[in-house]
N, C-alpha and C positions, 0 to 999 in steps of 0.2 A: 883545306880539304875540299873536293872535288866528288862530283858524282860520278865520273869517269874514275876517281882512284880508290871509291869503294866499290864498283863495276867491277877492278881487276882484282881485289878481293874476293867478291864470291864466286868472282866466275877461273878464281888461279885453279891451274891443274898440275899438282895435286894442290886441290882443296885442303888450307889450314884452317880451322876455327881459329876468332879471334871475336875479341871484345874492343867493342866503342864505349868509349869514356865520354861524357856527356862536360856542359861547361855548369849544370851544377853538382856537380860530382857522383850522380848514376854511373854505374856501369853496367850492360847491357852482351851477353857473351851470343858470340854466334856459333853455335857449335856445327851447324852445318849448311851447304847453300841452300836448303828449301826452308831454315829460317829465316828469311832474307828476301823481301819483295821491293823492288824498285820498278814505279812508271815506269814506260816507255818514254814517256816526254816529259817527264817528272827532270828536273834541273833540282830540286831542296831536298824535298820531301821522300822520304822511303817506311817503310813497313817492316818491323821484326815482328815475330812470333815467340813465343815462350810457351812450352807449352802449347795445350788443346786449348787452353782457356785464356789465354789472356794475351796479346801483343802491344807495340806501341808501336805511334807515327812520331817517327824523328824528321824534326828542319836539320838541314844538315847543317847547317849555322850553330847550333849548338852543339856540334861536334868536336871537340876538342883534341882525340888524339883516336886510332885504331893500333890496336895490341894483338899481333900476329902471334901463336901458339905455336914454337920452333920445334917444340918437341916431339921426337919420335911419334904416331900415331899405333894406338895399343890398339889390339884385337886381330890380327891380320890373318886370322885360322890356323894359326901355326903353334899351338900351344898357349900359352896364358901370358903372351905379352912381355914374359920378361926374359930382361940377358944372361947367358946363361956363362 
């Protein structure tokens, strides 16, 4: 894993949430890009949020896998999301 290939994760258009899996077995969901802080010259290191109250600093060394959300995105003003 790369700081560059979770770059094109938060910054994909369209934006999918996904979750990083950690190498002790945390998992960690990014449900959107403004949870999601990464230096500018940061190379390891990045910043989730959860919530108001609480985030974490991830070395990106213990990153173990990123888990892209493939599925249809629900809510788009068009009635309640689902197939009709």
């Amino acid at each position: 894993m790369t700081i560059e290939k979770l770059r094109q994760f938060a910054e994909a258009d369209p934006f999918r949430p996904f979750t990083i899996s950690l190498a002790d077995g945390r998992r960690i969901r990014v449900p959107e890009p403004g949870c999601l802080w990464i230096p500018p010259r940061s190379e390891r290191t990045f910043f989730v949020a959860e919530g108001e109250a609480q985030g974490y600093t991830i070395d990106l060394l213990l990153v173990s896998s990123l888990d892209v959300d493939l599925r249809p995105r629900r809510g788009n003003g068009r009635g309640n999301g689902r197939k009709h």
